[in-house]
Each structure stands twice: as structure tokens, then as C-alpha cells.
C-alpha positions in Angstrom: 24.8 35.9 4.6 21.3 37.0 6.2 19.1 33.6 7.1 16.0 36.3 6.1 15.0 36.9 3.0 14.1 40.8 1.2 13.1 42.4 -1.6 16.1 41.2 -3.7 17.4 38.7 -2.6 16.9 35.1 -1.2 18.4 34.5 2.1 20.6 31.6 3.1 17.8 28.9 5.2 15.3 29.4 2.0 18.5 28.8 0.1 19.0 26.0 2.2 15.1 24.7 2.1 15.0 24.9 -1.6 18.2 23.0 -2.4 17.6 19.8 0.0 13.7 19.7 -1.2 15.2 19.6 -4.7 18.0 17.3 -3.6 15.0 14.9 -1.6 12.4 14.9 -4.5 15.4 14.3 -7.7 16.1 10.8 -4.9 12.9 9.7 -4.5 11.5 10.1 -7.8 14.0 8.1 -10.0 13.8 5.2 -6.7 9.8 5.1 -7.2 10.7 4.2 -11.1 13.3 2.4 -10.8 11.7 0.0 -7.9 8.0 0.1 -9.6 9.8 -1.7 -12.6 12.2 -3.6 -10.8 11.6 -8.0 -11.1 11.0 -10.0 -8.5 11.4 -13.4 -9.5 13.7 -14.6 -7.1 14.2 -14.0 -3.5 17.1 -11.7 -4.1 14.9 -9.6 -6.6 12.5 -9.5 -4.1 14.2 -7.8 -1.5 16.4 -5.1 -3.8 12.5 -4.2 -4.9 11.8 -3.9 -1.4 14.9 -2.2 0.0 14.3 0.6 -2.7 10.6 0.8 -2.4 12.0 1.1 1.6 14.2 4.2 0.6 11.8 5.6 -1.7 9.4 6.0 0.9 11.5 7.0 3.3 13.2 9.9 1.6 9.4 10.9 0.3 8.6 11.6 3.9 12.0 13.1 4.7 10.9 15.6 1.7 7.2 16.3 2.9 8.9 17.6 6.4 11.2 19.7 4.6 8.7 21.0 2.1 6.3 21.9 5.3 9.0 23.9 7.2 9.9 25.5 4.0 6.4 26.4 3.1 6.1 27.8 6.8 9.6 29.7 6.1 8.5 31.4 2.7 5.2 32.5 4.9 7.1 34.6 7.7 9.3 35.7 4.7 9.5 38.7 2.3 9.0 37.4 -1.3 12.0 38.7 -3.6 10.4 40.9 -6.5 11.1 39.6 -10.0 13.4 41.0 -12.1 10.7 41.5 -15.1 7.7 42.3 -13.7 6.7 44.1 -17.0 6.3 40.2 -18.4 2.7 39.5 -16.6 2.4 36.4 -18.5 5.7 35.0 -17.6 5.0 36.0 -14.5 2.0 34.3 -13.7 3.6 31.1 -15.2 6.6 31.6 -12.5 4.3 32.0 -9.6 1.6 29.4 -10.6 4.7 27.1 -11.0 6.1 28.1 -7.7 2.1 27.4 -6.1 2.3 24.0 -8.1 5.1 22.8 -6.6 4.0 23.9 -3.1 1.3 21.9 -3.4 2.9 19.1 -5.3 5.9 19.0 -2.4 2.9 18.1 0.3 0.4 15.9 -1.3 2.6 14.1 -3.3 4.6 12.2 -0.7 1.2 12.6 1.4 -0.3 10.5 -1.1 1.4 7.7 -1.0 2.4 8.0 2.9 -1.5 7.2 3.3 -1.4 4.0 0.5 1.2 3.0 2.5 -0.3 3.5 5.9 -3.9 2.3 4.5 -2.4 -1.2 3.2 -0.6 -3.9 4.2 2.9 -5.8 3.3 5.9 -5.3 1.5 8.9 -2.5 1.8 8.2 -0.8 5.6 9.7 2.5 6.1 12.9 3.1 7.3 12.1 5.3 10.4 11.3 4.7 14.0 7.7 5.9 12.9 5.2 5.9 10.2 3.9 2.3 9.5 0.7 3.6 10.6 -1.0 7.2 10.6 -3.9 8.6 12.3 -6.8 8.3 11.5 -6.3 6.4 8.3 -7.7 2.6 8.3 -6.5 -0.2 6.9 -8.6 0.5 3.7 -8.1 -1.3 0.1 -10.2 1.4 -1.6 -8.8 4.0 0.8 -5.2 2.2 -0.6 -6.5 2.5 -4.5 -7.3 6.5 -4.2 -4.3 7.6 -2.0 -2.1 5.5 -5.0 -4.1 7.1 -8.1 -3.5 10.6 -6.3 0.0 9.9 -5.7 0.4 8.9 -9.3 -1.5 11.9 -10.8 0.1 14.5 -8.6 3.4 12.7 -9.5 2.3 13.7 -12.9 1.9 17.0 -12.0 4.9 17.1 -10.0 7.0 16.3 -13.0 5.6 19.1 -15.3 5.7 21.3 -12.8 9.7 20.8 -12.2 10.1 20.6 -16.1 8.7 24.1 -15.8 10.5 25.6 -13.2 14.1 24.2 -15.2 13.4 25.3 -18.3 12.4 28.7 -16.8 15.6 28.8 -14.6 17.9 28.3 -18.0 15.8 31.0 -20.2 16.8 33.1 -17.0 20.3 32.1 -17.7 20.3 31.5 -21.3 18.1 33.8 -23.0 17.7 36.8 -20.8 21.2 36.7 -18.8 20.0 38.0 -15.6 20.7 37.0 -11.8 17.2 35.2 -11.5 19.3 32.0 -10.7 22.4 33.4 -9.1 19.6 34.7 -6.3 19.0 31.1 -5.5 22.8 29.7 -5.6 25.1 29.6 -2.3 27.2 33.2 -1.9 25.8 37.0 -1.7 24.1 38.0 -4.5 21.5 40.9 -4.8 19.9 42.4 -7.9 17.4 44.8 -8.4 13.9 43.4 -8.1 10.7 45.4 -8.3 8.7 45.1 -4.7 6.1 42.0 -5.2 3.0 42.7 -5.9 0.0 40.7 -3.8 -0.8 37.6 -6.5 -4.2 35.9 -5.8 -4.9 34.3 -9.4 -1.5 32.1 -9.6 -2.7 29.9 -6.1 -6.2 30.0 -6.8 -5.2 28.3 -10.5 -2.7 26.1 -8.3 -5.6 25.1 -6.1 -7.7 24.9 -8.1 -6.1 22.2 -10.4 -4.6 20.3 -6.9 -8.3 20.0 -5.9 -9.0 18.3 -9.7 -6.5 16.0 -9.0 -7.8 15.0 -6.2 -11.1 14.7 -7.2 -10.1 12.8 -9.9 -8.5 10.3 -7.9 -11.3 9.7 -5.4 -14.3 9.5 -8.0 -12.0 7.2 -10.6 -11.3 4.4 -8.7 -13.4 2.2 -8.3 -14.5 0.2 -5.2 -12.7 -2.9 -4.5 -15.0 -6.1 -4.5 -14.3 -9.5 -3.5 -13.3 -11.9 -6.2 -15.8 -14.4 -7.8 -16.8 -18.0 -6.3 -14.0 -20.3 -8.0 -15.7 -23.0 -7.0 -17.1 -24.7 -9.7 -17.1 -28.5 -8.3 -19.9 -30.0 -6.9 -19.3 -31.2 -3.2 -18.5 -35.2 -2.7 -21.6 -35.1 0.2 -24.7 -34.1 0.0 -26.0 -35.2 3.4 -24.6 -32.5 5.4 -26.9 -31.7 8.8 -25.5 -28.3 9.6 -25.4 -25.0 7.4 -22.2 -22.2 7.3 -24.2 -19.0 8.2 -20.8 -16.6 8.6 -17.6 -17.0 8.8 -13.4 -16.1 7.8 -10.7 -18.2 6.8 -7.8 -15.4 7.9 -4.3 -15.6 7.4 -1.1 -14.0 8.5 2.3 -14.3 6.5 6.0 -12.5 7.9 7.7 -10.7 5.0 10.3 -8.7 6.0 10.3 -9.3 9.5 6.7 -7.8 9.4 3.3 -8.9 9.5 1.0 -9.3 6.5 -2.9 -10.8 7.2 -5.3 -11.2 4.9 -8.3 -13.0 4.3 -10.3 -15.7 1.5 -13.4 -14.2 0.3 -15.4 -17.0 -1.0 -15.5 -20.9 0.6 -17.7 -23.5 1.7 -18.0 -26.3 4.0 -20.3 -29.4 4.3 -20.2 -30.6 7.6 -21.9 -33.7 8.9 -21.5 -33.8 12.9 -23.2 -35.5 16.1 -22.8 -34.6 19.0 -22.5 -38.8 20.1 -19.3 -39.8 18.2 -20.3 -43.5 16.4 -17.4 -45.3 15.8 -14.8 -43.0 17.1 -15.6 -40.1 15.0 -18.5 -37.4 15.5 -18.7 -37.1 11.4 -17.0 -35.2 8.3 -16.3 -32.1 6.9 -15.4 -31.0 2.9 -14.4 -27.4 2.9 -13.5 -25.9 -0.3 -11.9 -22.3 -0.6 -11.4 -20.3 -4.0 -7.8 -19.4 -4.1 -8.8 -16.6 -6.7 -10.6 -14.6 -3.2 -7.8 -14.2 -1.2 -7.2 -10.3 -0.4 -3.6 -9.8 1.5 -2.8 -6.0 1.1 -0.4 -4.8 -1.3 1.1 -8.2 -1.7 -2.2 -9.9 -3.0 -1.1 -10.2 -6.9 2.3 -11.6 -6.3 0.4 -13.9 -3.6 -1.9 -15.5 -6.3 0.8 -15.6 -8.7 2.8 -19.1 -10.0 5.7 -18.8 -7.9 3.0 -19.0 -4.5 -0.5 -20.0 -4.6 -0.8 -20.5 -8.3 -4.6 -19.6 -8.5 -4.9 -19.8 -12.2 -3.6 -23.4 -12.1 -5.1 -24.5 -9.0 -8.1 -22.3 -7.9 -9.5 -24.4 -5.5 -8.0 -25.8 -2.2 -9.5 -28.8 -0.2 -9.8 -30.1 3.3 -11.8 -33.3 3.8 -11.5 -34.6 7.3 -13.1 -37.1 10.0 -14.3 -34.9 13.0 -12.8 -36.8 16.0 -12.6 -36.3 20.0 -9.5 -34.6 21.4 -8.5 -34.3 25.0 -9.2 -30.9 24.6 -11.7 -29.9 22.1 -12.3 -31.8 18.7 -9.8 -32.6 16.0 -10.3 -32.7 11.9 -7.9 -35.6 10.9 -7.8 -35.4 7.4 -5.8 -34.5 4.2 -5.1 -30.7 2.7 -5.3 -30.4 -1.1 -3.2 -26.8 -2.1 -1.9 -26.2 -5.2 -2.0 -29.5 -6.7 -0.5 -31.4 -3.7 -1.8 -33.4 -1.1 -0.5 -33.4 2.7 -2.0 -34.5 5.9 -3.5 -32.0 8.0 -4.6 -32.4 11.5 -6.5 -29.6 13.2 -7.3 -28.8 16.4 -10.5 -26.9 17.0 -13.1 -26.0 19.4 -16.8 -25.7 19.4 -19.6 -23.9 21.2 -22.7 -25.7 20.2 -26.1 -23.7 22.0 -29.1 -25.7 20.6 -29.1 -25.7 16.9 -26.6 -23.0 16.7 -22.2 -23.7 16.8 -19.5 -21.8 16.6 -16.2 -23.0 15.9 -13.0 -22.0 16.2 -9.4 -23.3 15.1 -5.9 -21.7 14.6 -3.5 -23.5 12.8 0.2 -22.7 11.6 1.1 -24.1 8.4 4.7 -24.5 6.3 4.1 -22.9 3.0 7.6 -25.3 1.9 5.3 -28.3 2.5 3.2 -27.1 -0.8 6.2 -25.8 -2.5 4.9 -21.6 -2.2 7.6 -19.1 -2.5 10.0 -21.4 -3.8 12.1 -19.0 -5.4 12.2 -17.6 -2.3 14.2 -19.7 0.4 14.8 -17.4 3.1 12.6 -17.2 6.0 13.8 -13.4 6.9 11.9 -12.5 3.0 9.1 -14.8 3.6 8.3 -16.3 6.6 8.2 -20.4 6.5 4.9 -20.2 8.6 1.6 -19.4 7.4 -0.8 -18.6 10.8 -4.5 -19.4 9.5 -7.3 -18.0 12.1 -10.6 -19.9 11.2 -14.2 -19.0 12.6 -17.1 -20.4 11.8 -21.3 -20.1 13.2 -23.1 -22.8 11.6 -26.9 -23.9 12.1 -28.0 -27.2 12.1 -29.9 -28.7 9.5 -33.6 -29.9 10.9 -36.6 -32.3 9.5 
């Protein structure tokens, strides 16, 4: 059989091309439901929603590759006439269909390549490449308009195949032709009127891709940081230096891959001398609201009861004495997180230039000491460690 295509009939790579895109998209499609429903209460849940959210996104860029060298194909190619071009309004339908899923074939997986590239954590894909794209940040409102694209054109997608089926079995059904039989493996050639040049049927396809799109960048809304949680007054009100700016970061392992994030709102009230009196060089009481944290796609299931609880317990504490260290300072004190209490010592340095500090302290701690991710017991899910990167510039307080 001919690899090239002609007036009548298809030839065997577009044969080829249109078969695996079908094969790829009717995969990833029913993965994407399946592992957007799927639980993950436990551990084991946890990882079955990962490993098919993995596949899912891995066949999805298998099948924007394919659909790219098939659209490249079909434009070096002859298009095969139809076999009733008398039927203008049937035949727009076919060839705004066929335009539709073009489009739907690239921006589709696309889509959801950049949510994936723009965010963080959970289900990495299963090729030597692709964590990462060019030129597209880690973004959480880049993340939200790549996803409601991706679900819209998913939308579209579906109707679109619905379409192209149910006009495939009127071919075979209703009208009896070789419409089909052009398309299936083995010779076949039927008389076809020449194509005609078709501008309307891409315009309408591009037009309503460009809605979509639209739609999905002007809809979603721009991602703020959650409210202050922190509703109690602080034990000390005799604090001598002030927090200007600041970050309480974090860094969790799931999957054998990194996943940082960050707490949006805390406080500290510091009390510090430069002369230590009796041993110490004063106190600190910092407070963080649980509700702030931001940690990529994971956030949600982070804040939830099985983890950081933040509904129970919205507000963690660290109240320590400030002490000497061989090298550096050291905030002895005691950790309240989700409802427990553990002892917490932590090193840290500190640059103080006049009345202005900075301070820095990095700190690895278990999440099994405050009983997060208990449902989840394996390290190579969810790492045991939980890096925290603290920074601080503070001002001290004067008469």
C-alpha cells in the first residue's frame, strides 16, 4: 500500500498516524478519570493515584508528538475528496470536526503538560524528560489556567470525538459507503470528488480554540495567600526587635522527588541582647498559620487530617531561649504542631549591622514525631524528613 495519500484514498502512515493518536487519546482519557476520582486515604491509595496520574501524563505527551507529526503529515499530503460533496452541511460538520480535533490533539495534552511543568509534587512523568518546560515558571496561577484550559478543551475534545463516531457509523449505517473502509488497514479506493479549498471549517475551529482559551485565562482567578490564622495574642509583649521580611520554606520528598513550598502568614516576638545574662541572649515566640502554607499541587492533601490537620490545629508554636553555640546561636525550646508538643533545638546564625539582623536557620524535621502522613508509612511515598529553610531581617526596637 502507498505511505502517500490521493484523491481517494488514505495512505498507509496517515493510516497509521490516525489509528495510534486514537489508540493514545481513548488511554489517556479514561486514566485522567479514573485517577482524578481515585482515594487516597492510605499510602497504597496514594501511590495507585500517582502511578496512574504518572501514565496518564505520560501517554498525553506520547499523543501530542504523534498528533504534531501527523498534523505535519496531513500538510505535505493530498486530502482524499468526500464521497458526498453535494451535502455542504455535512460537510462542513466533517471538516470542522476534523479542524477540532487537530486543535484539540495539541492543546489538550499541551494544557496540562504546562500545569504540570508550572507546579510542583505528586505523579512525575514517566520519561527521561519533561518535569520542566521552557519558559514556563513555577507559577500557581500559571498552574490554575493551564488546568481550566486542559479541562475545557477536554470538553471539547470529547464532543468532538462523539462527533467524528457517530459520523463514521452514519457512513457505515445509514449511507453504506467506503467513508470508513478508507481509513481501515488493506487497499481500498472509492470514488471521491477532488477537495475543494475549505477556509470557514478552521477559521470556526479556531475560532472556538481561541474561546477556550480565553476563557481559561480570564476565569481563573489569581491565587492569594491564605488569611492570618492567628488569632492568639502573643505570651510577650516586651519584644525589642521587629520581623520586617521574611520565609518559613519547606521541602518534602514524595516520590523520590522534591516538593517545596512555603507559609504565608507568621510572626515572631523576639527579645535578644547581644550580652547573654544568665546564659541566654533572650526569647523568641513565633507563631505560623497552618491554613498559609502553599506546596504545589499537593497543598490540599497537605492541610488535610491525615497531615497538618489545619482545621483542627491552625496554629503551630515555637517558644525558645536564644542561647550561645560554638558556632552561631541556638533556640532551645519546644515545637507545638498539630496538637503535640516536642523539643526543638535549632541552630541558627545571625548578621546583626547596627539596628538591623538577619538570621538564618535550616533545620530537618521527622514529620513521624507529630504523627503527619500516618496513613502513609513508607518513606519512598513520603519522605520521613521535612527540610525547613528559615530567613529572617528584623529591626531592633528603639526608645
Amino acid at each position: 500500500m502507498p505511505l502517500s495519500d490521493s484523491p481517494a484514498r488514505y495512505g498507509s502512515l496517515t493510516k497509521l498516524f490516525h489509528w495510534l493518536t486514537a489508540l493514545l487519546i481513548l488511554t489517556a482519557i479514561p486514566l485522567g478519570l479514573v485517577a482524578e476520582n481515585a482515594p487516597y486515604a492510605t499510602g497504597e491509595d496514594l501511590a495507585a493515584k500517582a502511578t496512574l496520574f504518572s501514565i496518564h501524563k505520560t501517554v498525553g505527551i506520547a499523543a501530542f508528538f504523534t498528533a504534531l507529526l501527523r498534523i505535519l503529515w496531513a500538510l505535505t499530503q493530498t486530502r482524499p475528496g468526500l464521497l458526498h460533496p453535494e451535502r455542504r452541511l455535512e460537510a462542513f460538520a466533517a471538516h470542522f470536526a476534523h479542524w477540532l480535533l487537530y486543535g484539540a490533539m495539541v492543546i489538550v495534552p499541551l494544557s496540562g503538560w504546562v500545569h504540570h511543568a508550572a507546579t510542583t509534587g505528586f505523579a512525575p512523568i514517566l520519561w527521561p524528560f519533561g518535569q520542566s518546560l521552557p519558559f514556563v515558571a513555577k507559577s500557581e496561577t500559571l498552574s490554575h489556567i493551564a488546568s481550566t484550559i486542559h479541562f475545557a478543551g477536554f470538553l471539547a475534545l470529547a464532543l468532538a470525538i462523539l462527533a467524528h463516531v457517530a459520523g463514521a457509523l452514519k457512513h457505515v449505517l445509514i449511507d453504506r459507503d467506503d467513508t470508513l473502509r478508507r481509513m481501515l488497514p488493506g487497499q481500498t479506493t472509492a470514488p471521491a470528488t477532488p477537495p475543494k479549498r475549505d477556509h470557514l471549517a478552521p477559521l470556526a475551529a479556531a475560532i472556538l480554540w481561541g474561546a477556550i482559551i480565553a476563557f481559561g485565562t480570564l476565569t481563573t482567578p489569581t491565587p492569594t495567600a491564605q488569611p492570618a490564622a492567628l488569632a492568639e495574642a502573643p505570651t510577650s509583649d516586651a519584644a525589642n526587635w521587629q520581623v520586617e521580611s521574611g520565609e518559613i520554606a519547606l521541602t518534602v520528598s514524595q516520590f523520590g522527588s522534591a516538593v517545596s513550598g512555603s507559609f504565608a502568614t507568621w510572626d515572631a516576638q523576639i527579645i535578644f541582647d547581644e550580652t547573654p545574662q544568665n546564659g541566654a541572649h533572650g526569647t523568641v515566640e513565633a507563631r505560623i498559620a497552618i491554613p498559609s502554607l502553599t506546596l504545589g499541587s499537593v497543598t490540599s492533601q497537605a492541610l488535610g487530617p491525615d497531615f497538618l490537620a489545619a482545621e483542627d490545629h491552625p496554629t503551630a508554636t515555637f517558644r525558645a531561649d536564644l542561647l550561645p553555640a560554638e558556632t552561631g546561636y541556638l533556640a532551645s525550646g519546644t515545637l507545638s504542631l498539630r496538637g503535640m508538643e516536642r523539643p526543638l533545638d535549632l541552630p541558627f546564625t545571625l548578621d546583626i549591622n547596627g539596628n538591623s539582623a538577619t538570621m538564618q536557620a535550616n533545620i530537618a524535621l521527622d514529620r513521624r514525631d507529630f504523627a503527619i502522613g500516618g496513613t502513609i508509612p513508607e518513606e519512598g511515598t513520603l519522605g520521613f524528613a521535612v527540610d525547613l529553610a528559615i530567613t529572617l531581617t528584623a529591626t531592633r526596637l528603639t526608645d
